[in-house]
Structure formats: C-alpha cells, structure tokens
Biopython code that builds the backbone (N, CA, C, O; Angstrom):
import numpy as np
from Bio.PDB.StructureBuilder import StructureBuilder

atoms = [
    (1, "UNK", "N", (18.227, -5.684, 9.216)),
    (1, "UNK", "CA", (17.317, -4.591, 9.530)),
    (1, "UNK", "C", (17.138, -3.725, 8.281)),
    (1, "UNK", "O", (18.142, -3.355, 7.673)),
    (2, "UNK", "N", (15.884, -3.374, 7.854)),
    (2, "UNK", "CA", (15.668, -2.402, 6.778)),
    (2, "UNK", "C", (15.804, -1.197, 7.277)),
    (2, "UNK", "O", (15.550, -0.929, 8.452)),
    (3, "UNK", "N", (16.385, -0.031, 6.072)),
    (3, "UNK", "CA", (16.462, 0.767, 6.505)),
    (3, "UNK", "C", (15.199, 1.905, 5.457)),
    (3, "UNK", "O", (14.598, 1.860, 4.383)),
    (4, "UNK", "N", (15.350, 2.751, 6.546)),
    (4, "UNK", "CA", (13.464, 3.492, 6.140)),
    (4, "UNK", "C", (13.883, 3.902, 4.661)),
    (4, "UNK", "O", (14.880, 4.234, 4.019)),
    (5, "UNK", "N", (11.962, 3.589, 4.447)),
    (5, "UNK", "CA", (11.467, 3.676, 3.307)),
    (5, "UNK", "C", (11.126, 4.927, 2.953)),
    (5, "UNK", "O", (11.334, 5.531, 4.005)),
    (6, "UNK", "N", (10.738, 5.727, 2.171)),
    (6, "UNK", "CA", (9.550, 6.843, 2.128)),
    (6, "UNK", "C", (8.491, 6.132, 1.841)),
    (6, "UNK", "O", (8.411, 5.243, 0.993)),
    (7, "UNK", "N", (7.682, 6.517, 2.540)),
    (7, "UNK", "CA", (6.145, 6.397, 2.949)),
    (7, "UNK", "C", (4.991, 7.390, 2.227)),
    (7, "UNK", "O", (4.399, 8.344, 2.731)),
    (8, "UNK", "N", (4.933, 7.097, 1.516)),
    (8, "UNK", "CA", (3.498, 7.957, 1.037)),
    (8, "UNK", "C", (2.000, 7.706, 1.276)),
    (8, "UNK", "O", (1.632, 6.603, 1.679)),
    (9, "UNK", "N", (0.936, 8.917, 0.987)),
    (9, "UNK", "CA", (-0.329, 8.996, 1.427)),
    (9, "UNK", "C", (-0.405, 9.185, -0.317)),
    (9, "UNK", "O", (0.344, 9.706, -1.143)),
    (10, "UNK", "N", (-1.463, 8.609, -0.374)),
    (10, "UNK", "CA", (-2.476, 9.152, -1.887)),
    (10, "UNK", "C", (-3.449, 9.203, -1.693)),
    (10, "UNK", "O", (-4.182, 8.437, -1.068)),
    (11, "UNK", "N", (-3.724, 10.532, -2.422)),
    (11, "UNK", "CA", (-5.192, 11.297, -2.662)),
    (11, "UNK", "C", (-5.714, 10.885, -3.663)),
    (11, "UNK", "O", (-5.746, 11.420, -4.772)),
    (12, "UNK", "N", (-6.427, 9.301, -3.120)),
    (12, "UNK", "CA", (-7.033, 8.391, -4.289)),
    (12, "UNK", "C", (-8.612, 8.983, -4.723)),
    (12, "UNK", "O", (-9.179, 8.881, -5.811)),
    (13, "UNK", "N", (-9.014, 9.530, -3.659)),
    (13, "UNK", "CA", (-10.223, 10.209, -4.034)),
    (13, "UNK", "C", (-10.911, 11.826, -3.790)),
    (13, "UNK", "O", (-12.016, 12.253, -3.458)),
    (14, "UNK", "N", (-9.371, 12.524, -4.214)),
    (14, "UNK", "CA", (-9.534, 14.206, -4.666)),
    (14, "UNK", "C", (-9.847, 14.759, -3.232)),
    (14, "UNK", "O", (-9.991, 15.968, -3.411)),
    (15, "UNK", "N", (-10.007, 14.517, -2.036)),
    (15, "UNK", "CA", (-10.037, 15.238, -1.278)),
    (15, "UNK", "C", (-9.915, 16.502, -1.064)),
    (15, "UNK", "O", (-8.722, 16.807, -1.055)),
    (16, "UNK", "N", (-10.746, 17.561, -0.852)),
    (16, "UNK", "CA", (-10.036, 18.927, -0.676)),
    (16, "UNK", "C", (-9.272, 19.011, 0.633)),
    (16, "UNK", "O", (-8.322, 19.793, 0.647)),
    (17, "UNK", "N", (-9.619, 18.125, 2.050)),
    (17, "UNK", "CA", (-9.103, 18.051, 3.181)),
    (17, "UNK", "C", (-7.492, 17.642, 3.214)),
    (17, "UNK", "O", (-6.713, 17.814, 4.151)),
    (18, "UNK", "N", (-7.192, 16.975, 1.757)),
    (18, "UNK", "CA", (-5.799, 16.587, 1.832)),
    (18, "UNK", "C", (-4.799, 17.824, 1.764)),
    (18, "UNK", "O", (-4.804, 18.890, 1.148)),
    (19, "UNK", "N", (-4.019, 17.266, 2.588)),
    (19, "UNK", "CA", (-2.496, 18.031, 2.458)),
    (19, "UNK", "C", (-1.834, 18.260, 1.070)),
    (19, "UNK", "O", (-1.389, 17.366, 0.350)),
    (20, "UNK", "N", (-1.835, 19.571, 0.806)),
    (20, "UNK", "CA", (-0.946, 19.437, -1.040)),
    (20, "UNK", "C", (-0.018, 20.004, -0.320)),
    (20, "UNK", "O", (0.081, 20.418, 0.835)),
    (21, "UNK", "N", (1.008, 19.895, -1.762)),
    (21, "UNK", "CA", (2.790, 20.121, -2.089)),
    (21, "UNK", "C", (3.294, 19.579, -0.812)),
    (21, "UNK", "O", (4.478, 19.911, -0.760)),
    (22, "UNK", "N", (2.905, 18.752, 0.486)),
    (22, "UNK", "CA", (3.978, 18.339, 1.186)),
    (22, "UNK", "C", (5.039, 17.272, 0.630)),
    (22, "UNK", "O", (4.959, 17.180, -0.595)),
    (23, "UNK", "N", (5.831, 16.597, 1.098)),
    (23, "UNK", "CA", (6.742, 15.699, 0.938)),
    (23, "UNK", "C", (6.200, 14.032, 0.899)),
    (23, "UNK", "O", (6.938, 13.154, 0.453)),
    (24, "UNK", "N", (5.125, 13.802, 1.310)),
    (24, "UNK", "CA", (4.386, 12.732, 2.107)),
    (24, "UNK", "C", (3.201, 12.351, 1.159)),
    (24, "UNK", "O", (2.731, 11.222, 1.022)),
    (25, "UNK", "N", (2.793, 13.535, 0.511)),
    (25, "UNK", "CA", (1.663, 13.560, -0.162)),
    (25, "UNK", "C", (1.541, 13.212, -1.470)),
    (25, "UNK", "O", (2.256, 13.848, -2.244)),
    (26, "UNK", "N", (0.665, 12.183, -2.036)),
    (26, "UNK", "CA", (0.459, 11.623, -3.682)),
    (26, "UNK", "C", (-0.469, 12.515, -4.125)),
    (26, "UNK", "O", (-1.315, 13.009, -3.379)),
    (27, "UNK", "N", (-0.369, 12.760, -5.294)),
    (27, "UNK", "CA", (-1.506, 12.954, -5.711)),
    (27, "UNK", "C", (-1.583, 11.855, -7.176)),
    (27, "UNK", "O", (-0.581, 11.305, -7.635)),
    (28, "UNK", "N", (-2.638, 11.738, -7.608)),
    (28, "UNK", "CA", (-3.172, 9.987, -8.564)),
    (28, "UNK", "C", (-2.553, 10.358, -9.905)),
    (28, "UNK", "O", (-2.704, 9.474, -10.748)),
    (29, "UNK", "N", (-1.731, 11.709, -10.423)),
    (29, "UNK", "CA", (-1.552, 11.601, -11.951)),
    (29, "UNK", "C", (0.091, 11.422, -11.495)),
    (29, "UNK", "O", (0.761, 10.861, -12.362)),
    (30, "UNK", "N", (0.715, 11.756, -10.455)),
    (30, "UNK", "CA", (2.011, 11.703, -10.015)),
    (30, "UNK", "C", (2.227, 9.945, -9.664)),
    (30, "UNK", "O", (3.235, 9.420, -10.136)),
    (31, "UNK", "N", (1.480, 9.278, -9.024)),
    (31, "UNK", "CA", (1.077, 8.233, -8.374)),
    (31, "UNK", "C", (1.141, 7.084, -9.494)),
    (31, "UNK", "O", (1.568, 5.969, -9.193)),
    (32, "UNK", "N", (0.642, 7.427, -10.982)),
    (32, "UNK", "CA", (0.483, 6.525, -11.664)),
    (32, "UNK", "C", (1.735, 6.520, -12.684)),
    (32, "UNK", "O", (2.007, 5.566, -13.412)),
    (33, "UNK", "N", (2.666, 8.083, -12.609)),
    (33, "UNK", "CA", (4.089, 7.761, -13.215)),
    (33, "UNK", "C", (5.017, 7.301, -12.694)),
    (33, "UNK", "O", (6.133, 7.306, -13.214)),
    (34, "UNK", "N", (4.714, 6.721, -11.367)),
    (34, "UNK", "CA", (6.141, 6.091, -10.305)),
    (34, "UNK", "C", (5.930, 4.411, -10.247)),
    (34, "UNK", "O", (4.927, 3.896, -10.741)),
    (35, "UNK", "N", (6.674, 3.854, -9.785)),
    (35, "UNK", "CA", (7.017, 2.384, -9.360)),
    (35, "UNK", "C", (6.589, 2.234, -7.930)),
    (35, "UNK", "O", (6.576, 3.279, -7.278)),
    (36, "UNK", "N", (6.316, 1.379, -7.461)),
    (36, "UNK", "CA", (6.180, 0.920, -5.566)),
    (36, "UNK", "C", (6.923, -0.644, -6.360)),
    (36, "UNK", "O", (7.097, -1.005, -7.524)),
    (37, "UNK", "N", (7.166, -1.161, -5.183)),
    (37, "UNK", "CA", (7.234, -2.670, -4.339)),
    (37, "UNK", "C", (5.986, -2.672, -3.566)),
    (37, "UNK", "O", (4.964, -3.172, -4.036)),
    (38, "UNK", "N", (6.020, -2.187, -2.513)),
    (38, "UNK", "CA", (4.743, -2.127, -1.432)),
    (38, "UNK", "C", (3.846, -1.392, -1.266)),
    (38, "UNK", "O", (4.088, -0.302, -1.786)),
    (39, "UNK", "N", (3.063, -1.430, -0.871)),
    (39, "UNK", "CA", (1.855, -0.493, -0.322)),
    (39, "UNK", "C", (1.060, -1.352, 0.808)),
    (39, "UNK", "O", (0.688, -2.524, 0.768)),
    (40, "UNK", "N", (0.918, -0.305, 1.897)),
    (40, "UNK", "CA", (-0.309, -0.538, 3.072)),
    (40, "UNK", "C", (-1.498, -0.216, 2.316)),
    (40, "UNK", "O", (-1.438, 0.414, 1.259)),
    (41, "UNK", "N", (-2.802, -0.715, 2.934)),
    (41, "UNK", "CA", (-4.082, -0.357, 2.782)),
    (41, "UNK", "C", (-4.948, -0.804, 3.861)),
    (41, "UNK", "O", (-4.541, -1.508, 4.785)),
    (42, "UNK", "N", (-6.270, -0.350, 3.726)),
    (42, "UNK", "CA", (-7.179, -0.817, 4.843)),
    (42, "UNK", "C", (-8.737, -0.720, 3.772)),
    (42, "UNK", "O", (-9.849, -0.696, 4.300)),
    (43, "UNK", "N", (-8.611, -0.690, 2.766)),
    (43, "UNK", "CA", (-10.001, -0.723, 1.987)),
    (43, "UNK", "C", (-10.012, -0.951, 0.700)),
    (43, "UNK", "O", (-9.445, -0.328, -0.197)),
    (44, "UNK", "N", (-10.911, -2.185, 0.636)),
    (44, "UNK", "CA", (-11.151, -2.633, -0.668)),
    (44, "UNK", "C", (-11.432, -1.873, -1.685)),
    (44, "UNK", "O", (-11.111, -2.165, -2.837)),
    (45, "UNK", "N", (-12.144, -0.682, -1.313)),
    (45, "UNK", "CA", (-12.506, -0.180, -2.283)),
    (45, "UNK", "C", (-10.810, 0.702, -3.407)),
    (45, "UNK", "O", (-10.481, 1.302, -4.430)),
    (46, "UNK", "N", (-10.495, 0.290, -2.536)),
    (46, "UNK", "CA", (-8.918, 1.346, -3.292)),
    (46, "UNK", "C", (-7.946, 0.038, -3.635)),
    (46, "UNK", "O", (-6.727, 0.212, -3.626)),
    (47, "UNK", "N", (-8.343, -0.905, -3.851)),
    (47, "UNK", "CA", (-7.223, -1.459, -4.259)),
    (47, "UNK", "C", (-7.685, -1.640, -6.008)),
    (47, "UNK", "O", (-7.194, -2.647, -6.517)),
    (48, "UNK", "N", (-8.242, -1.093, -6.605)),
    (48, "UNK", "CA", (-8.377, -1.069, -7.838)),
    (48, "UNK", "C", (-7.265, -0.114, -8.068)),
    (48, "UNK", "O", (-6.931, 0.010, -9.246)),
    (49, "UNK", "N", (-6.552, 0.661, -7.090)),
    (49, "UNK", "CA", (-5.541, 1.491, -7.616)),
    (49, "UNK", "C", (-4.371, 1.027, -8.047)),
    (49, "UNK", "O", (-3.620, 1.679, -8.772)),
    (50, "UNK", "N", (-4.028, -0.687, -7.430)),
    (50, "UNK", "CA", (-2.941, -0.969, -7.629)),
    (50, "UNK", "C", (-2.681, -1.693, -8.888)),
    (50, "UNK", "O", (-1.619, -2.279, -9.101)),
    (51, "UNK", "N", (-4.131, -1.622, -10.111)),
    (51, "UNK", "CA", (-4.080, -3.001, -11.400)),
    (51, "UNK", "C", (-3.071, -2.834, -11.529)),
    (51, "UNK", "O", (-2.324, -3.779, -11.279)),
    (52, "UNK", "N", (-2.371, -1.299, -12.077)),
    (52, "UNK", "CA", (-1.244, -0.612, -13.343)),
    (52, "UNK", "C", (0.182, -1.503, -12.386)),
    (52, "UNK", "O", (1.312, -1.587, -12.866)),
    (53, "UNK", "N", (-0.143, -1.997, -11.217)),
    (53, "UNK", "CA", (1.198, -2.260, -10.800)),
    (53, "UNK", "C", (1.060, -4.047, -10.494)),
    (53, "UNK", "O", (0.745, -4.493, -9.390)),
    (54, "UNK", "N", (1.287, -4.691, -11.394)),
    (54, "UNK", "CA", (1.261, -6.321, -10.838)),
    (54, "UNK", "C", (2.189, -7.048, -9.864)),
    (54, "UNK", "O", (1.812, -7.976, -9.148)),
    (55, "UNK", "N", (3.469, -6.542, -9.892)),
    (55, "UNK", "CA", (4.546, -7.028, -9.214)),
    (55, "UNK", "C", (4.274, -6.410, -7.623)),
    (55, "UNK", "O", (5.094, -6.723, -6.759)),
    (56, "UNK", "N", (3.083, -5.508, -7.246)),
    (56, "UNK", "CA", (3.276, -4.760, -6.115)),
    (56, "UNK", "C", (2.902, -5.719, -5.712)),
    (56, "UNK", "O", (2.269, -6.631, -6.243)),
    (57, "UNK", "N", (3.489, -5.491, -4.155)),
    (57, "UNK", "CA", (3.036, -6.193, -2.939)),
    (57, "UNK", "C", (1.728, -5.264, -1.813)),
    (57, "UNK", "O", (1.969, -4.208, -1.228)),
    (58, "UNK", "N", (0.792, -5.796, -1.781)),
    (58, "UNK", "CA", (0.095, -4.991, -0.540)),
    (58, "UNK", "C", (-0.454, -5.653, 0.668)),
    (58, "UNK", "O", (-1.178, -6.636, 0.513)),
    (59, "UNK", "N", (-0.148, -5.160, 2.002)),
    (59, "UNK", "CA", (-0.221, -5.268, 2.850)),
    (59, "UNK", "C", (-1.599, -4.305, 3.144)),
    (59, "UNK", "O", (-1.774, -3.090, 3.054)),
    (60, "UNK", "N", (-2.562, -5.524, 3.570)),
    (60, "UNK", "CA", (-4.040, -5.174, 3.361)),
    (60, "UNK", "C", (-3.649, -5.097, 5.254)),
    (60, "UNK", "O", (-3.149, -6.011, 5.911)),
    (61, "UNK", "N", (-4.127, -3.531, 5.835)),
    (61, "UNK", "CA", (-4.341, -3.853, 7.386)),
    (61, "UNK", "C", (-5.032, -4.124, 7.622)),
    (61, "UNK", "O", (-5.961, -3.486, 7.127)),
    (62, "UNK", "N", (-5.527, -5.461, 8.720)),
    (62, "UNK", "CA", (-6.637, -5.569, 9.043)),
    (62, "UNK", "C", (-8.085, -4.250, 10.160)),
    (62, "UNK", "O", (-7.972, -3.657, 11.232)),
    (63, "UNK", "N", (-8.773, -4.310, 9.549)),
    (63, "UNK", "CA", (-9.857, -3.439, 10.075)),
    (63, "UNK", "C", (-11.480, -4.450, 9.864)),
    (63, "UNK", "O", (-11.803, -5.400, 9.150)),
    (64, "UNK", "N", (-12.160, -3.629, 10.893)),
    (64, "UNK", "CA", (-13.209, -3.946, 10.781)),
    (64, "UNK", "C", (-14.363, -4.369, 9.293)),
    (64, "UNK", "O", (-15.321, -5.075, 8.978)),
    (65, "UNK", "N", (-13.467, -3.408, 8.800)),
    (65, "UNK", "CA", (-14.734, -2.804, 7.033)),
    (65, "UNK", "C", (-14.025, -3.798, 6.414)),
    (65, "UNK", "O", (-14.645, -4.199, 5.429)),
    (66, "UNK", "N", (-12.931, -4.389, 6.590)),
    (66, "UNK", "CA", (-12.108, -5.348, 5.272)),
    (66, "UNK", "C", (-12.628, -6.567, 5.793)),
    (66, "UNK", "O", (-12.505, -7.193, 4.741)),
    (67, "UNK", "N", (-13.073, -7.337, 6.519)),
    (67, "UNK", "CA", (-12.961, -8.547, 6.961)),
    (67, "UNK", "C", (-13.331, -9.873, 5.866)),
    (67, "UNK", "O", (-12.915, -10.983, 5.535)),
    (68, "UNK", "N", (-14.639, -8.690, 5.520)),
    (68, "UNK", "CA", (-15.047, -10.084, 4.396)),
    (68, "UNK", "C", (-14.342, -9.555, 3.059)),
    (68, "UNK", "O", (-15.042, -9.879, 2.100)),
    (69, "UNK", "N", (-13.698, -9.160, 2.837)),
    (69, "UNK", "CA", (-13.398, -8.658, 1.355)),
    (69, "UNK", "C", (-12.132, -10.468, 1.009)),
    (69, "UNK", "O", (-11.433, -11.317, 1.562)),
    (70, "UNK", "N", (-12.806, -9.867, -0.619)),
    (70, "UNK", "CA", (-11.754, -10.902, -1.400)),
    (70, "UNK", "C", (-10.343, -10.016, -2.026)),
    (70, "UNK", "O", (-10.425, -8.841, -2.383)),
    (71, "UNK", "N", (-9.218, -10.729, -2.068)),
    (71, "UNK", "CA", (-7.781, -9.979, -2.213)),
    (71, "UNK", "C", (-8.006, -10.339, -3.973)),
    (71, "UNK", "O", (-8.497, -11.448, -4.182)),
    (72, "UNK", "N", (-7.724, -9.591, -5.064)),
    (72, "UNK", "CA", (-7.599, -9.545, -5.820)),
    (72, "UNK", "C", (-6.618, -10.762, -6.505)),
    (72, "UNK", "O", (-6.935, -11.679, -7.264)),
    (73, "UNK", "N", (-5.276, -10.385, -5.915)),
    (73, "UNK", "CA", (-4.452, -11.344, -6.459)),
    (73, "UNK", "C", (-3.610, -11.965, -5.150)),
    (73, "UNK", "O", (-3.805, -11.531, -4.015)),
    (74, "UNK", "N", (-2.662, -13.020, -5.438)),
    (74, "UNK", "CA", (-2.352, -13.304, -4.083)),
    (74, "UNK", "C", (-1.199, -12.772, -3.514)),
    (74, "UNK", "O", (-0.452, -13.365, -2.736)),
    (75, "UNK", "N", (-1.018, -11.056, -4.136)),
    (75, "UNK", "CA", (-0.036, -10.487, -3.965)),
    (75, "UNK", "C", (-0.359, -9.916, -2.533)),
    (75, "UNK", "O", (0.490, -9.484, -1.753)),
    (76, "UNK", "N", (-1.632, -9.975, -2.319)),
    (76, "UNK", "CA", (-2.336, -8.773, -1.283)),
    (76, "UNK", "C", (-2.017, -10.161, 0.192)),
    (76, "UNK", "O", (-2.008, -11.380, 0.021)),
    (77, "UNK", "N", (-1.872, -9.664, 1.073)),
    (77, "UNK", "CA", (-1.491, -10.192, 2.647)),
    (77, "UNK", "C", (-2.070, -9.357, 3.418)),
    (77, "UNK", "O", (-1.992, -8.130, 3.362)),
    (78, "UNK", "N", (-2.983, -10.345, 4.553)),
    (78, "UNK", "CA", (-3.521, -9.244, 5.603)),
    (78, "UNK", "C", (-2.379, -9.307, 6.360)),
    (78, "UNK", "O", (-1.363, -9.959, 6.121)),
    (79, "UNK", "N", (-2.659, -8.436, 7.482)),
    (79, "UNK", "CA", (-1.834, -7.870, 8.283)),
    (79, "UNK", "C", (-2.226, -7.307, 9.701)),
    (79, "UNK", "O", (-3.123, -6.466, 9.638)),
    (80, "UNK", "N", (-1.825, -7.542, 10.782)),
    (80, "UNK", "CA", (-3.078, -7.138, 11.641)),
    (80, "UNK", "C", (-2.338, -5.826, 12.298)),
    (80, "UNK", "O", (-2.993, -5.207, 13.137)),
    (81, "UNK", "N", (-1.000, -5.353, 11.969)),
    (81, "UNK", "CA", (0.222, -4.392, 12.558)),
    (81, "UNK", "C", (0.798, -4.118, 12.059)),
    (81, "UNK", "O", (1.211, -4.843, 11.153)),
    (82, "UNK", "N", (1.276, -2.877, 12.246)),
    (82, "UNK", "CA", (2.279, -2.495, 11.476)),
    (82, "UNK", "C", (3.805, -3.331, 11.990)),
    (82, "UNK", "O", (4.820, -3.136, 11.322)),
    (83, "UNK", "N", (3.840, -4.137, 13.060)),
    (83, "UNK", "CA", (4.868, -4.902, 13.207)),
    (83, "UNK", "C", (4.790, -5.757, 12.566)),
    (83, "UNK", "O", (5.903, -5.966, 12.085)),
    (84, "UNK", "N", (3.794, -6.741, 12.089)),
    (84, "UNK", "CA", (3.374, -7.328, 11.143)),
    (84, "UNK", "C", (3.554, -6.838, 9.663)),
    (84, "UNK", "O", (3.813, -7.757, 8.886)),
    (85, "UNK", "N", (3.496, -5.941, 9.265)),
    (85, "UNK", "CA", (3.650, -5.367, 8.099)),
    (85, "UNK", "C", (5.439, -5.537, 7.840)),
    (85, "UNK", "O", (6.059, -6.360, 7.166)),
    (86, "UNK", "N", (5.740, -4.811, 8.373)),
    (86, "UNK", "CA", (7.455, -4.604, 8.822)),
    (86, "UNK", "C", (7.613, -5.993, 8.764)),
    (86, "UNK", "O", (8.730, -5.893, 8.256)),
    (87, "UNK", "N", (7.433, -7.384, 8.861)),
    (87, "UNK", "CA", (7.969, -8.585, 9.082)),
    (87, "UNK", "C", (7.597, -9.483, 7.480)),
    (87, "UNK", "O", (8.184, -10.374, 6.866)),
    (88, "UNK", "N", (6.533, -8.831, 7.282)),
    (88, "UNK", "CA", (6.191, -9.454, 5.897)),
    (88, "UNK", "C", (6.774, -8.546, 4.831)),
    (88, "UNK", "O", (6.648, -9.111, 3.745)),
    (89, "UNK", "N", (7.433, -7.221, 4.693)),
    (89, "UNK", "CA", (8.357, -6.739, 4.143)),
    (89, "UNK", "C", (9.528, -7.441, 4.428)),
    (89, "UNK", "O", (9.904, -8.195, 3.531)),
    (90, "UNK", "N", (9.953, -7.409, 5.069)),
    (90, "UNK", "CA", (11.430, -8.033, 5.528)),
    (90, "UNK", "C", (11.465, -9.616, 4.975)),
    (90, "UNK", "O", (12.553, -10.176, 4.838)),
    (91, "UNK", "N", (10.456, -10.165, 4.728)),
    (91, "UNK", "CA", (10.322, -11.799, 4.310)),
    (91, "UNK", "C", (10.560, -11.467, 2.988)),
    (91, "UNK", "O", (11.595, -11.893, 2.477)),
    (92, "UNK", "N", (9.652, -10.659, 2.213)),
    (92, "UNK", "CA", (9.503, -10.652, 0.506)),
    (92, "UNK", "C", (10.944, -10.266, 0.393)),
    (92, "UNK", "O", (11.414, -10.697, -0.660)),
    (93, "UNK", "N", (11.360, -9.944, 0.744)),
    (93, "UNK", "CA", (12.865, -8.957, 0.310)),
    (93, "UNK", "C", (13.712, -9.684, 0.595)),
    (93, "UNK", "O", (14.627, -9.506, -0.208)),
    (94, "UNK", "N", (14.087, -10.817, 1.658)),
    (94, "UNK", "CA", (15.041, -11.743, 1.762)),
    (94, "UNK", "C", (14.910, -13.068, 1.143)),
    (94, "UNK", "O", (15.885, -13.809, 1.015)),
    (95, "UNK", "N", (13.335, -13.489, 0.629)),
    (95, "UNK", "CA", (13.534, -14.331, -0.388)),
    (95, "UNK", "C", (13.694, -13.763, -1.782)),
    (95, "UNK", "O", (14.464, -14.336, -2.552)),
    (96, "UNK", "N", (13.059, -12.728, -2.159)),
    (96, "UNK", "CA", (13.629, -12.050, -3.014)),
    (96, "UNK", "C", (15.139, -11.924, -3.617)),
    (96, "UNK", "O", (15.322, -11.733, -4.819)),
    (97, "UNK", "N", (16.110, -12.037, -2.761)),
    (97, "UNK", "CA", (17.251, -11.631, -3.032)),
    (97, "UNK", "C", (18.352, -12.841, -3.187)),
    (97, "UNK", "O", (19.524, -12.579, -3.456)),
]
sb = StructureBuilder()
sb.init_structure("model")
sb.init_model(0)
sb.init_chain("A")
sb.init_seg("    ")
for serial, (resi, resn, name, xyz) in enumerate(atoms, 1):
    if name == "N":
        sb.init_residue(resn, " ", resi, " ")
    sb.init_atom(name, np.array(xyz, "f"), 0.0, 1.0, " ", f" {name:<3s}", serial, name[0])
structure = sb.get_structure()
C-alpha cells in the first residue's frame, strides 16, 4: 500500500481565481524548480508543461475533450479513475524497484 503523496494544483495559466500561498497550490516559476515522478491531467493543452521533466510519469484522466488527443511520449497513460490512477502508480513503482 502507498502511503500519501502531496498532491499539487498548478496555476499553469495565471489565473486570478486561483488559490495563492495555500499548501496545495503551484505556482509555474516554483513548479519549474522542483522534481515530480507523477502528475494527473485531463488536457492536452497543458502537457507541454511537463517537456523540462522526461522521466515524469502522467496519468492523462480520461474526459470527454482528451479523447482524440496524441500522448507526447509513451510516458503519458490514460486513465479512466482515480482508482485507476492509484493502480498504475503502484505498478511503475514496484517495477521500478
């Protein structure tokens, strides 16, 4: 069983509606001095965020707007759940190791 991650949101596109200084919250110049393994998503248009990181893994959720999109590299995995998500984490990490 994994034990929890921190989970972050990024404010990939400046929002004024976003939440600042919480605990939860990215913002893109903080975002681009850290490391991930993983990331969720649900839109093509934001996965240009992940070039700077090659080794990431993303868990593309499935939605309506993604269906036809192409995955960049074959790091990206759809996903139709977050139980699904949770199971394809738990795979990379035990062959991983």
């Amino acid at each position: 069983m994994l034990s929890r991650a921190k989970l972050y949101c990024l404010n990939k596109y400046g929002r004024d509606s976003f939440i600042r200084n919480s605990d939860f919250n990215l913002e893109l110049e903080d975002y681009y001095s850290m490391k991930f393994d993983f990331a969720v998503e649900d839109s093509p248009m934001a996965f240009r965020f992940f070039e700077h990181l090659p080794e990431l893994k993303v868990m593309v959720y499935n939605r309506p707007w993604n269906q036809e999109c192409e995955f960049p590299t074959a790091n990206f995995c759809r996903c139709s759940d977050w139980n699904r998500i949770r199971e394809q984490v738990e795979h990379i990490l035990k062959i991983s190791s």
